[in-house]
N, C-alpha and C positions, 0 to 999 in steps of 0.2 A: 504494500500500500504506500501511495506516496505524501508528500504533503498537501493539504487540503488549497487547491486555486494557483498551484505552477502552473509553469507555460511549460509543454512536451513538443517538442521540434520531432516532426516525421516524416521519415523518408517518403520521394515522392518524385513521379516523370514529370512532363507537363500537365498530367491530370490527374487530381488526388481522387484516389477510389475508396467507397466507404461502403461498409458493412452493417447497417439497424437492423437490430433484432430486440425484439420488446414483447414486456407480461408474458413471461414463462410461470410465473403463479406456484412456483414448486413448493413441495412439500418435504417433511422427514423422511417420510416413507415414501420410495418412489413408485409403489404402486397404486398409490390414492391417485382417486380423478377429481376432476374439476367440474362439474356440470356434464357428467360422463366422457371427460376426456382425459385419459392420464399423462399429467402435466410433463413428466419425468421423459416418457417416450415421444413425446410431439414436440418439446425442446432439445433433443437429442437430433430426434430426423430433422428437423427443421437445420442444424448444424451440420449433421451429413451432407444433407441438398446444399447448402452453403462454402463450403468445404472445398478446394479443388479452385476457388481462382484465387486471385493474388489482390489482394486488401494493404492499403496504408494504413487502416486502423480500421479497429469492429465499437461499433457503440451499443449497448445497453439500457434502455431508458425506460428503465422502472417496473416496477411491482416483478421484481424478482422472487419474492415469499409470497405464499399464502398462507402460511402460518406462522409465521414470524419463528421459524425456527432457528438453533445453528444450523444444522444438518441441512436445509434447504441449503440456505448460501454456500455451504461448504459442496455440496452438490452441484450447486450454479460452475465455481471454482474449475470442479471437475472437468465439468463438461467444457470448458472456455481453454480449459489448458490446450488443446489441439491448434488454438492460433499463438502465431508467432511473432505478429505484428502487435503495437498496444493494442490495447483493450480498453474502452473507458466506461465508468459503471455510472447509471445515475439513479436514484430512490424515487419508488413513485408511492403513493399514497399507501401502498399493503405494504412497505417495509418499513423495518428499525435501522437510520442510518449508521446509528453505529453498531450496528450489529454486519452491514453491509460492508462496511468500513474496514470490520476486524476480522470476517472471515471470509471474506471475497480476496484473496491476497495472490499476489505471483508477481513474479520481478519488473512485467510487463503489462499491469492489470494498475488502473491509474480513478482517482474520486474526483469529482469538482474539480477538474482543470482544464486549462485554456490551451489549443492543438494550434501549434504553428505550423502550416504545411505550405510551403511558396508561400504565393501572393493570397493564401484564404489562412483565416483566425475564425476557430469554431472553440465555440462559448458551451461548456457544460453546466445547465445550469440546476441547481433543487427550488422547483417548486411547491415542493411538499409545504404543507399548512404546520403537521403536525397535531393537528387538532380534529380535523375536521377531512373526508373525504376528496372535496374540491383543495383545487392548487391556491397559492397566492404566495405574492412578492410584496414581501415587509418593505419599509421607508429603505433600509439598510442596504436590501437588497439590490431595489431598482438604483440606489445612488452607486452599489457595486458594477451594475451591469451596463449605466451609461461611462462610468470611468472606465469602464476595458473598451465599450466601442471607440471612446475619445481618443483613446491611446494607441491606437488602431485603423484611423481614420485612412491611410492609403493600404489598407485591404481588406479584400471583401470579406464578410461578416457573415457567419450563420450561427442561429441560437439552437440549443437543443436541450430538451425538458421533457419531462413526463405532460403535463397535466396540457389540456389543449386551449389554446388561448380565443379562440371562435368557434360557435355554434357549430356542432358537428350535423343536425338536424334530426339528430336522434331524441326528445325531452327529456327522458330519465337520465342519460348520459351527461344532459347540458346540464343538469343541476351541481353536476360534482366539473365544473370546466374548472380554468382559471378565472379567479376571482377580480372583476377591472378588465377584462382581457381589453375590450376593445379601449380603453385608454392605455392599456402598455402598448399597444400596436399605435396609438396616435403619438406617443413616445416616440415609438419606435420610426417615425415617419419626418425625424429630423437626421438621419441617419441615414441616407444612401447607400452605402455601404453596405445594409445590412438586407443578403441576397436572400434570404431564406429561415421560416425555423420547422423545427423536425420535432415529432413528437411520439407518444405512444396513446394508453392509458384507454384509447374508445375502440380496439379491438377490431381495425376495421382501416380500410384503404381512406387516405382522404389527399386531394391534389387541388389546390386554388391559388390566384393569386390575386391579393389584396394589396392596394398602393404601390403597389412595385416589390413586394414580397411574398415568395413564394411560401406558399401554404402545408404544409407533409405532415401524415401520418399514417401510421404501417400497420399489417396486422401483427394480433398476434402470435405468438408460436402454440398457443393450444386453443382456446374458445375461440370464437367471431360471434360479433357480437352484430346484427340486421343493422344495414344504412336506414337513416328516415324514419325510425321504429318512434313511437310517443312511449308506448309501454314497452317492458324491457321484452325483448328478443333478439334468440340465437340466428346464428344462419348454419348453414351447411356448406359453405365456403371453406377450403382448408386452408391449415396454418403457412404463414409463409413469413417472409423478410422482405428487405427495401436494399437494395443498390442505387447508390447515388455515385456522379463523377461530375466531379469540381472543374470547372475550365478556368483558364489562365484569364478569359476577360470576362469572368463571373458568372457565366451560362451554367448552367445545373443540366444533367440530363438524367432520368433516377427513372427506376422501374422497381414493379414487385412483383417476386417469384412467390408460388403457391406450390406446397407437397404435391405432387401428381396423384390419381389414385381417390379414393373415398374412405380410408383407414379409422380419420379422423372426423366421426360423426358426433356429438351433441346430445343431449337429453335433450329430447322434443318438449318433454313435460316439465322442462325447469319454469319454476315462476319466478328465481331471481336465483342471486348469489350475495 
C-alpha cells in the first residue's frame, strides 16, 4: 500500500491504455452469491476475459466487499495479483477504507493517488459519505480536487470515483448518486482540461457527454442492475469491464467487453439487495 494522494508516473506509448473493472461485491466465503450470482467466480472470469492485453494500469472503483470482510479484500488481493502493471483501488459505498487500505496490498497495488501518464493526470478520487449510501464531497475535499486540476492545468484531466455524479435514469439508483453532483460538474466547467470522469456503483453501461465532458460508467463484474428501471431491477446482461485509450490530444476512445455465454444469470425474484 502506498501513501494516501502521490503522484504514480506510468509507463506509456503515445496512448495510455486503461483497464475499469468495478463492484465485485465479494464475500469471505467464495461460494456465497449475490442476488444468485457468485461474486467470487464472475470477478474471477471477468479477469480471465481481461487478461491477455497489455494495460498501463487496471482501476478498481469501489464496493469491493459485500460484507465488509478481511477475507473478501484479501480475496480481491488474490485475484489482482495476475496484473503487472499498477493497480489502483478506490472504496465505494459497501467498503471499510481502511480495511481496503490494509489488506488490499502488493508492491504495485496503489489508494487515493494521482496517475501521471504523458500529457493525461487521472485523479483517484473517495467519494464515499461514510454515513450514508449516496457519494459526497466535503468542503475539504472539493478544495482538494480543484488544487490538483490547478496544478495540472496543461494536461488533460480525468476524474475517477465510485459514486455517479448525474442521473443514471434509473430512480432507486439516483437516490444513493452523488450528492450536489450537478454543481461539482458546474465546478467542474471552469476547467477545460478536464476530458472525462469514470465511474462504477449503478451496475450498468452509461456513455454521455455533458459540457465538454465525457460521461463513463461500466458494468459490473457480477449483478447488472436494468437501465431506466424507477423500481429496483436486475437485467440478464453479463458481467463485463471498460477499456479506455487516452490520446495524446485528449480524445478518449473506450468500449465494454461483456463475458460471452449466459453462465451468469440473476434471481429473477430478487426485490432488492
Amino acid at each position: 500500500m502506498k501513501t494516501p494522494l502521490t503522484t504514480v508516473s506510468v509507463n506509456h506509448h503515445s496512448t495510455v491504455n486503461v483497464l475499469q473493472i468495478t463492484d465485485p461485491h465479494l464475500f469471505a466465503d467464495k461460494t456465497r452469491d449475490l442476488l444468485g450470482i457468485v461474486t467470487w467466480d464472475s470477478f474471477t472470469s471477468v479477469i480471465n476475459a481481461a487478461i491477455g492485453k497489455v494495460y498501463d494500469f487496471v482501476v478498481i472503483t469501489g464496493d469491493i466487499s459485500q460484507d465488509y470482510s478481511v477475507e473478501s479484500y484479501q480475496h480481491c488481493a488474490e485475484a489482482l495479483s495476475v496484473f503487472d502493471c499498477p493497480v489502483f483501488l478506490l472504496p465505494g459505498n459497501h467498503d471499510e477504507l481502511s480495511m481496503l487500505e490494509r489488506h488490499v496490498v502488493a508492491d504495485n497495488f496503489y489508494h487515493q493517488a494521482r496517475v501521471q501518464a504523458g500529457n493525461w493526470q487521472l485523479h483517484m478520487l473517495n467519494s464515499t459519505s461514510g454515513t450514508r449510501p449516496g457519494g459526497e464531497f466535503c468542503q475539504q475535499r472539493l478544495e482538494m480536487i480543484e488544487q490538483r486540476l490547478q496544478s495540472g492545468q496543461d494536461h488533460h484531466q480525468m476524474l475517477l470515483m465510485h459514486h455517479n455524479p448525474v442521473l443514471s435514469g434509473s430512480h432507486w439508483l439516483d437516490q444513493h448518486c452523488l450528492k450536489d453532483g450537478p454543481q461539482f460538474l458546474e465546478r467542474l466547467s471552469g476547467y477545460p482540461q478536464v476530458k472525462a470522469i469514470l465511474w462504477g456503483h449503478i451496475h450498468q453501461a452509461f456513455d454521455q457527454i455533458q459540457n465538454g465532458i465525457r460521461l463513463l460508467a461500466s458494468p459490473s463484474t457480477c449483478v447488472q442492475f436494468l437501465p431506466n428501471s424507477h423500481d429496483f431491477a436486475l437485467d440478464t446482461l453479463q458481467p463485463g469491464y471498460r477499456l479506455l485509450q487516452l490520446h495524446t490530444d485528449g480524445s478518449i476512445d473506450t468500449q465494454v467487453h461483456r463475458l460471452e455465454g449466459a453462465r451468469f444469470i440473476p434471481d429473477s425474484a430478487a426485490q432488492g439487495y
